[in-house]
C-alpha positions in Angstrom: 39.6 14.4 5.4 38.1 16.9 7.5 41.2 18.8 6.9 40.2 19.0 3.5 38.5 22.3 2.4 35.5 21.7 1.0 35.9 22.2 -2.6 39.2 20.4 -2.3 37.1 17.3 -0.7 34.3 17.5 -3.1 36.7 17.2 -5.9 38.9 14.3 -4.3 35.7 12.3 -3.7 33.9 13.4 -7.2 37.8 12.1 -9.0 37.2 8.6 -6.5 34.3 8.3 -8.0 35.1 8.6 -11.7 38.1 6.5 -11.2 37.8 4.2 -9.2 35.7 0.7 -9.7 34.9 0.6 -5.3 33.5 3.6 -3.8 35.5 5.1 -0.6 34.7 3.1 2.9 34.1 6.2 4.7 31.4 7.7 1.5 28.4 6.4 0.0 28.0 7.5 -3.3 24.8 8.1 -5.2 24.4 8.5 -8.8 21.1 10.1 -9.7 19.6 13.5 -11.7 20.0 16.6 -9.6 19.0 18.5 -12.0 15.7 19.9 -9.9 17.3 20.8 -6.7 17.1 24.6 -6.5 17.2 25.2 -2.6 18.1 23.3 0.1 16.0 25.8 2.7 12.9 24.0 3.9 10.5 26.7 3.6 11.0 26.7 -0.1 12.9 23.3 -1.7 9.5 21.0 -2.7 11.9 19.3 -5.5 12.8 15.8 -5.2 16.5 16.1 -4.2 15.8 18.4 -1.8 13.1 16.5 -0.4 14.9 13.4 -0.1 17.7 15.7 1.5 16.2 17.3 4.4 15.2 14.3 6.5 19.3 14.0 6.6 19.9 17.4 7.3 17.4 18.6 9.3 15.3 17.5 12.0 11.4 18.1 13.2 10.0 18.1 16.4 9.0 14.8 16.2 9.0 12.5 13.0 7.8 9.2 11.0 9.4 6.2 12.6 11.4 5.1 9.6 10.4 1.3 10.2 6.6 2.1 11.1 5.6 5.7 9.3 2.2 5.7 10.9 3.7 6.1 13.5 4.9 9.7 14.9 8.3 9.5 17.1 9.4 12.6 19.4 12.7 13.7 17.6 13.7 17.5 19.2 10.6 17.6 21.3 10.9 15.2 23.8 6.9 15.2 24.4 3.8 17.3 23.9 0.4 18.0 24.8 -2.9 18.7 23.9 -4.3 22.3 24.8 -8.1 22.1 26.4 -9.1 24.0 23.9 -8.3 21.8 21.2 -6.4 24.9 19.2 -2.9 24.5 20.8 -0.3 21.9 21.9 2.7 22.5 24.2 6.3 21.2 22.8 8.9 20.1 25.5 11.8 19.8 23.9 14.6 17.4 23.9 17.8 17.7 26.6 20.9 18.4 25.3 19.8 18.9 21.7 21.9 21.1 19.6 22.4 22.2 15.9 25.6 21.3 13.9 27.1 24.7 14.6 26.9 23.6 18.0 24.5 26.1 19.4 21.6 24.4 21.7 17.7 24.3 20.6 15.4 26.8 22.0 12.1 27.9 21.6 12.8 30.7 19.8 14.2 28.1 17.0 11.0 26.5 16.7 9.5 29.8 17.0 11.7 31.2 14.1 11.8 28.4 11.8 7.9 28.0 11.6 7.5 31.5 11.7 10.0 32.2 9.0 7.9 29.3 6.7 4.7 31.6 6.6 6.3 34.8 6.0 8.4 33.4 3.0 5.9 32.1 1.5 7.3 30.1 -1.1 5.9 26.8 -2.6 5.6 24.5 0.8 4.0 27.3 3.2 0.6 26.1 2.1 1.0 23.4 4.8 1.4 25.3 7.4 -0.7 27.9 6.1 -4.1 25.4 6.4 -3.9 26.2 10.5 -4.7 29.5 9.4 -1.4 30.9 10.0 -0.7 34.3 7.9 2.2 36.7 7.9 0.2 38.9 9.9 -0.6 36.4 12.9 1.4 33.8 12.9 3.9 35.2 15.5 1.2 35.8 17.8 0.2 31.4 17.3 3.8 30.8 18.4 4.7 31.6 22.1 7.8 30.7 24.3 6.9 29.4 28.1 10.1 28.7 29.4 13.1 27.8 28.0 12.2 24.5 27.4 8.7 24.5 26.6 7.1 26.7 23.4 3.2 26.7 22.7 2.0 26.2 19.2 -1.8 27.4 18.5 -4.2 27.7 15.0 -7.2 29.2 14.4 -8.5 26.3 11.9 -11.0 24.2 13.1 -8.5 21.1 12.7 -7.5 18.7 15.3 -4.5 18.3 17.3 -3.3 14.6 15.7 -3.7 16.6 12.1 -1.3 19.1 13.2 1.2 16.6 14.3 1.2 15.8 11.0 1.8 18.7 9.6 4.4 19.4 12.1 6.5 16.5 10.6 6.3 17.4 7.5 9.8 18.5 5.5 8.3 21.6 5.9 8.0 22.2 9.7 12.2 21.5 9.9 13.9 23.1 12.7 16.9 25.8 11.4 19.2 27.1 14.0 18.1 30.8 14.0 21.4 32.2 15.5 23.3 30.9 12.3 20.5 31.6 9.6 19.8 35.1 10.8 24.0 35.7 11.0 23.5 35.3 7.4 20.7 36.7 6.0 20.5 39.8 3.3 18.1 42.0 2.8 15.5 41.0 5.2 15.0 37.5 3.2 15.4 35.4 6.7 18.2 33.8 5.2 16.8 31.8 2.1 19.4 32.5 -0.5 22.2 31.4 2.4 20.2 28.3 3.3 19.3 27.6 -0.6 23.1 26.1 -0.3 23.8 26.1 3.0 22.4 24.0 6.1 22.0 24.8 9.5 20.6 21.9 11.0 20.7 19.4 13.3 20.1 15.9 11.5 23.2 13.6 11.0 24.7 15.1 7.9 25.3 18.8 7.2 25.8 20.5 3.4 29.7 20.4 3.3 29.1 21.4 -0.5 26.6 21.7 -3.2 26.9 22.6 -6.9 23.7 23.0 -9.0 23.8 20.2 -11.7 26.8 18.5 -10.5 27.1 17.6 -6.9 25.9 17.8 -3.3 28.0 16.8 -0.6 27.1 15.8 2.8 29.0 15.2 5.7 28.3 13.3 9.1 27.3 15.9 12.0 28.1 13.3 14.7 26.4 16.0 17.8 22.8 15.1 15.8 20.0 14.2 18.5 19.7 10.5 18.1 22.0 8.1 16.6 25.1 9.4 14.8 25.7 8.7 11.6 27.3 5.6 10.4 29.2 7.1 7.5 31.4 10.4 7.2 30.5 11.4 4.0 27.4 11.4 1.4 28.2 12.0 -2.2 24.9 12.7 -4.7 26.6 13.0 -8.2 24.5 14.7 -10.9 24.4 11.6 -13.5 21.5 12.7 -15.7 21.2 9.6 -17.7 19.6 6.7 -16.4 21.8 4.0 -18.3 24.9 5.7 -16.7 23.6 5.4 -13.2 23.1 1.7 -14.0 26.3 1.0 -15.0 28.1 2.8 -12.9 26.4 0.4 -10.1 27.2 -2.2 -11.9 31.2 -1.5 -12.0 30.8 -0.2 -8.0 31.7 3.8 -9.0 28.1 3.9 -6.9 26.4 2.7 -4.2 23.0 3.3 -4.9 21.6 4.2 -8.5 18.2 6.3 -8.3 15.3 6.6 -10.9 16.1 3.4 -12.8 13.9 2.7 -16.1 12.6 -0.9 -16.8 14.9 -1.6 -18.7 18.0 -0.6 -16.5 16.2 -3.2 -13.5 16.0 -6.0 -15.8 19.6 -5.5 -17.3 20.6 -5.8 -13.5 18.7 -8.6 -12.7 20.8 -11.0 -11.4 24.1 -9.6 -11.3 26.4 -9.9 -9.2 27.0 -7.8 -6.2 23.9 -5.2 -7.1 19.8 -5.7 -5.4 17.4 -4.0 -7.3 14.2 -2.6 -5.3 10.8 -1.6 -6.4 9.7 1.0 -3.5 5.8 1.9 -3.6 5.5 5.5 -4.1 3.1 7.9 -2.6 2.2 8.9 -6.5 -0.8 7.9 -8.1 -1.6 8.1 -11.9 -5.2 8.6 -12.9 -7.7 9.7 -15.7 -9.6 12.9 -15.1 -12.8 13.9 -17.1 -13.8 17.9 -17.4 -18.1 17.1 -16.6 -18.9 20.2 -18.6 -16.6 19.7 -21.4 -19.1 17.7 -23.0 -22.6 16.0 -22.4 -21.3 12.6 -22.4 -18.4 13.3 -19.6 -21.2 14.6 -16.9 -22.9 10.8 -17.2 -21.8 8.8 -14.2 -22.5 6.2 -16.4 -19.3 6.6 -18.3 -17.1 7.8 -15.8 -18.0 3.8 -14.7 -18.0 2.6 -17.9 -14.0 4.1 -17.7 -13.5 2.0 -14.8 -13.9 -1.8 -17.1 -12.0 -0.3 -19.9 -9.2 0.5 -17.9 -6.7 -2.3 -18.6 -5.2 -2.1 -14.9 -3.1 -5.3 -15.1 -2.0 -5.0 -19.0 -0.4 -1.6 -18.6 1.3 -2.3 -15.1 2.8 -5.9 -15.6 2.8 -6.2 -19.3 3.5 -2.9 -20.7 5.6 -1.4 -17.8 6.5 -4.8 -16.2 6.6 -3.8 -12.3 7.3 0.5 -12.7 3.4 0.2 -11.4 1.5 -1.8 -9.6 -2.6 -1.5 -9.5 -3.9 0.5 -7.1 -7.9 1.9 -7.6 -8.0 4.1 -4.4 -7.1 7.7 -3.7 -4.8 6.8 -0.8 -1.8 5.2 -2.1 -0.8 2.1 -0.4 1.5 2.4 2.7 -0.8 6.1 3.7 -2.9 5.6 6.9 -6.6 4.3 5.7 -5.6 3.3 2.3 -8.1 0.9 0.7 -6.0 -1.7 -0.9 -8.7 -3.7 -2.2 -9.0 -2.8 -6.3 -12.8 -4.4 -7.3 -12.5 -2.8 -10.8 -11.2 -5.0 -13.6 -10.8 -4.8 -17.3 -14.0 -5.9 -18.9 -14.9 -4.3 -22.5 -18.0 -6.2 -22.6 -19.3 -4.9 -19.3 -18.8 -1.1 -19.8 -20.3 -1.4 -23.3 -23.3 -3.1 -21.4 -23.4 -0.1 -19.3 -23.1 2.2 -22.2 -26.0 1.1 -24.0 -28.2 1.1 -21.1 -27.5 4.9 -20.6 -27.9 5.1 -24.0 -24.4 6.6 -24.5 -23.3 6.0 -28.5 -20.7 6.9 -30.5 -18.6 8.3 -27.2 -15.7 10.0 -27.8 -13.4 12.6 -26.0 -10.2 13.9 -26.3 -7.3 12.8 -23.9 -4.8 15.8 -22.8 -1.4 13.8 -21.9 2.0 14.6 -21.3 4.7 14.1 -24.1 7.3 12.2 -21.9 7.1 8.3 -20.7 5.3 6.6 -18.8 2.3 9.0 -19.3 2.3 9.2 -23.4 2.9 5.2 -23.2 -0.2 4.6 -20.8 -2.2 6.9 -22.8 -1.3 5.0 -26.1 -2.7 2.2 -24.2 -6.0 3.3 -23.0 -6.7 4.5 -26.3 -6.5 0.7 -27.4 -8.4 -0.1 -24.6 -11.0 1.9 -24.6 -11.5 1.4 -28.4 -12.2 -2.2 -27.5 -15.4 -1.0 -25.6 -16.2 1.4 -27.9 -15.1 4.7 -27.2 -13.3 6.4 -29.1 -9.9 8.5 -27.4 -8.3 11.2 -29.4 -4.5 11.7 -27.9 -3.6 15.0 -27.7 0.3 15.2 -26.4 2.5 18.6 -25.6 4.7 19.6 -22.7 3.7 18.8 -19.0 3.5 22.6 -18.3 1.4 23.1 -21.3 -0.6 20.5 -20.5 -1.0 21.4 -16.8 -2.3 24.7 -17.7 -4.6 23.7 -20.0 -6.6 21.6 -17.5 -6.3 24.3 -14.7 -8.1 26.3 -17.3 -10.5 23.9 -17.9 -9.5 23.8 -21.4 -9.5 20.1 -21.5 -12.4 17.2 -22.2 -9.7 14.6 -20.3 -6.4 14.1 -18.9 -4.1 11.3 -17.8 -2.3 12.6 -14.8 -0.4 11.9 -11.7 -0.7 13.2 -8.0 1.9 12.8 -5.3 1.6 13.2 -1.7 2.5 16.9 -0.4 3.2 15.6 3.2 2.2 12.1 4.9 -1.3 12.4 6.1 -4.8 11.0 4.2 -5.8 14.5 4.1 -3.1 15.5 1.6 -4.7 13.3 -1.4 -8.8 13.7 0.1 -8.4 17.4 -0.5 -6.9 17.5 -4.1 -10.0 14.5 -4.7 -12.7 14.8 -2.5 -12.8 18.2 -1.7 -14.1 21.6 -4.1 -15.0 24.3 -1.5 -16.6 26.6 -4.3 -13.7 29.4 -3.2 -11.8 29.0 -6.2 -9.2 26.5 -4.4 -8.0 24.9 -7.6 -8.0 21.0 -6.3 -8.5 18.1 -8.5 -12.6 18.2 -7.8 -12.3 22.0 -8.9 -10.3 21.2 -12.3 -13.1 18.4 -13.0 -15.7 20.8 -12.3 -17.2 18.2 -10.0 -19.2 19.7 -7.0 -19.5 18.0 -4.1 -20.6 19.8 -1.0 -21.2 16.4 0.9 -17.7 15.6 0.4 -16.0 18.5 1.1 -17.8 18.7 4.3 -16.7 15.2 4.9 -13.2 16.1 4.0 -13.3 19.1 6.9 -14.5 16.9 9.2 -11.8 14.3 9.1 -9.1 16.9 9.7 -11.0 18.1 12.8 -11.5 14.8 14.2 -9.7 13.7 17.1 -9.8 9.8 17.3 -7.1 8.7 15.1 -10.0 5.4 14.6 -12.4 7.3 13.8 -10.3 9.3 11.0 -9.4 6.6 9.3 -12.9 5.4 8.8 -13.8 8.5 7.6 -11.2 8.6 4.7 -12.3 5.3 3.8 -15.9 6.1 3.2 -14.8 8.8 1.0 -12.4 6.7 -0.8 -15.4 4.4 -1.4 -17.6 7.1 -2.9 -15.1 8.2 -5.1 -13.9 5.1 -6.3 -17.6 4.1 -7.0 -18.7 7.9 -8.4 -16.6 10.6 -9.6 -15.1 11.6 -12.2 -11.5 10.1 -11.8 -10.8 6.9 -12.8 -7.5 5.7 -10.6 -5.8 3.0 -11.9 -2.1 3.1 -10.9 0.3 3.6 -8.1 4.1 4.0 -9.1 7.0 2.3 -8.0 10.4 4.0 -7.3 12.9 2.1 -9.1 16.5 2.0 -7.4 19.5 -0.6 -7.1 21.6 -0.7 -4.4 25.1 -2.6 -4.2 24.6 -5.9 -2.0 27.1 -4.9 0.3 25.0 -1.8 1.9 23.4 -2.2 5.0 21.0 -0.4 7.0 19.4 2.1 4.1 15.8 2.5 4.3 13.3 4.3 1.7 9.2 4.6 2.8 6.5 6.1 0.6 7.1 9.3 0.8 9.9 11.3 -1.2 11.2 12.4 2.5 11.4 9.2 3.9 14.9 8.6 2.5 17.1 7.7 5.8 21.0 7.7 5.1 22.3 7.9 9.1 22.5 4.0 9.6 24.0 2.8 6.2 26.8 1.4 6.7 29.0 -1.0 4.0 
């Protein structure tokens, strides 16, 4: 096959998979929506399929152990270390590693490809951006020692485990500057080349990709760690989610992506296919505007909200497993996430608490998104809520119409989800417990909810040090705001997938990253 051209190869494997009822031996072959991939470069792709692509394709200097994601491993550094001064680490990086093209690591890569992420920026800078890196000083945070060594420093007051974090983030991937900067145009650091291109060193390359039809990877069998089992990954654009059930069901795929309810419990208990409910690192909550209205700026019924949320009816019953209940803003499977969910659905209870804040006749509108799950759960806490006595007035319309309206503050409420931007508790604390009065539009911001206390707490957890002592700071906050604010968080979602039986080794975590392809084998 490697003798194929690639568009020749693309097609041969695409006609396999349309023909045949067995994928190829040497291919596994994913049916899923494509349709939001627009770049493959990792200083701009923040869409799902890139997302889930990069961990393949590229490589950090170090990275989430796939089995234990708490855990950071060295991946092309080989080590690091603390600066005194708390504002720098030093990166030794790995022997012998080199990119796909063949071309060994330096410092100047690491230099480059962070480098290049600030002076872009595009959509994911902002993580690299909160070490208060700009285009204007970021070269002079990023020094070579020797040619195995490069120094990383920030000006932020964070500590060095946070910016280990953002280090492995998709973000912070490691591009082989030689190839990139052969193939840039007009100054752009090569981000149209690498928007369908890869120049990488993780076990799979881009062999081919064509927008709303196909990306096809092959193995890179040089990558730094273990080679890839497989020679070839196929991700065919099959926008329907019935389609991508059956065709796991025939065997024209080995894994089927974004499943609906309905598509799990057809496949429940078929032959030759597993279904899998994945936690997410997405949470879906209410959100009340406090100066919308009077009534919205009482505590009191931001915990009435919290009894007349009917947690278990709209996770088990009405969307029978997509969620599951999760009351915390730390989904589960994040470092410090409070699992424990002490809220349950009690009409009686939040109508007691109504009365004695003398809140009557309550009503507000509920902004919501037109598409499901969001306009079905919202149909459902209107029932709910009526049950306590509170009346909620649905107002649907496009998610982009929607989103702007509450960034506006044009809203009384919304019903909402947030996703994790990169794996650390500081990604969620500062869209919930954190409004720094600068105009940063988080979710405190959007609720016009001020909370100095807590946005000095949420600083001082990303300058702490002891990883111990971290973790017990996000959990006090996640206690506060479960107990008082203005969000009422009621569900986490599950990534629904099938795989066939026959696969081994593939592994998904939490995060939309954390998709590991090298060690499948079938």
């Amino acid at each position: 096959m490697k003798s194929l051209a690639p568009a020749v190869l693309t097609l041969a494997l695409a006609a396999s998979f349309a023909a045949n009822a067995a994928t190829p031996p040497d291919t596994l072959v994913i049916a899923q929506s494509i349709d939001d991939a627009s770049s493959f470069d990792p200083a701009e792709g923040f869409e799902l399929t890139s997302v889930q692509g990069f961990t393949n394709i590229y490589q950090r200097l170090l990275q989430s152990d796939p089995q234990n994601p708490g855990e950071l491993k060295p991946t092309l550094a080989s080590s690091w270390e603390a600066g005194k001064d708390n504002r720098s680490l030093t990166m030794t990086l790995r022997d012998g590693a080199t990119f796909a093209s063949g071309n060994p690591l330096r410092p100047e890569d690491v230099i480059f490809s962070l480098s290049r992420v600030v002076k872009l920026n595009l959509d994911p800078s902002f993580i690299l951006t909160q070490l208060g890196w700009s285009k204007d000083n970021v070269d002079g945070q990023l020094k070579k020692i020797d040619d195995k060594r490069v120094q990383i420093s920030w000006t932020a007051d964070v500590s060095p485990a946070y910016v280990l974090s953002l280090l492995a983030a998709p973000v912070a991937s490691i591009v082989d500057a030689k190839t990139v900067l052969a193939n840039q145009k007009n100054n752009d650091l090569g981000n149209k080349w690498l928007a369908i291109h890869s120049a990488g060193s993780g076990p799979f390359q881009i062999r081919r990709f064509v927008p709303h039809e196909v990306v096809l990877l092959s193995a890179n069998p040089s990558s730094p760690g273990d080679a890839p089992k497989l020679k070839n990954i196929l991700i065919k654009n099959v926008p329907e989610a019935a389609t991508r059930r059956l065709l796991l069901e025939q065997g024209d795929a080995d894994i089927a992506r974004n499943l609906g309810v309905d598509q799990m419990a057809a496949l429940k208990n078929k032959p030759g296919v597993k279904p899998l409910a994945i936690p997410m690192a997405s949470l879906y909550y209410i959100q009340f505007n406090i100066d919308a209205q009077p009534a919205l700026k009482n505590p009191a019924l931001w915990e009435a909200a919290r009894y007349l949320f009917d947690y278990h009816g709209i996770a088990d019953d009405l969307l029978k497993g997509q969620f599951q209940v999760h009351q915390s803003f730390l989904p589960e499977g994040f470092p410090g996430a409070l699992n424990d969910n002490p809220y349950r659905y009690d009409p009686e209870k939040a109508k007691a608490i109504l009365a004695q804040a003398g809140l009557k006749n309550v009503s507000f509108k509920l902004s919501v998104s037109n598409q499901p799950p969001y306009l079905d759960i919202a149909q459902a806490l209107q029932a709910s809520f009526a049950k306590g006595g509170i009346k909620v007035e649905l107002l649907p319309g496009l998610s982009t119409e929607v989103a702007t309206r509450v960034k506006a503050h044009q809203y009384e409420a919304t019903l909402n989800a947030w996703g994790a931007d990169y794996f650390d508790p500081n990604t969620n604390a500062a869209a919930f417990a954190y409004n720094p009065e600068d105009g940063s539009k988080t979710l405190a911001w959007r609720s016009n909810w001020h909370i100095p206390e807590l946005s000095k707490q949420t600083l001082a957890a990303t300058a702490e040090s002891d990883p111990a002592q971290r973790i017990k700071l996000y959990q006090a906050m996640q206690r506060e705001v479960m107990k008082n604010s203005p969000y009422v968080i009621g569900l986490q979602a599950r990534n629904l997938i099938a795989v066939r039986d026959n696969l081994k080794g593939y592994v998904q975590g939490i995060n939309p990253d954390m998709v590991y392809y090298s060690q499948v084998s079938k």
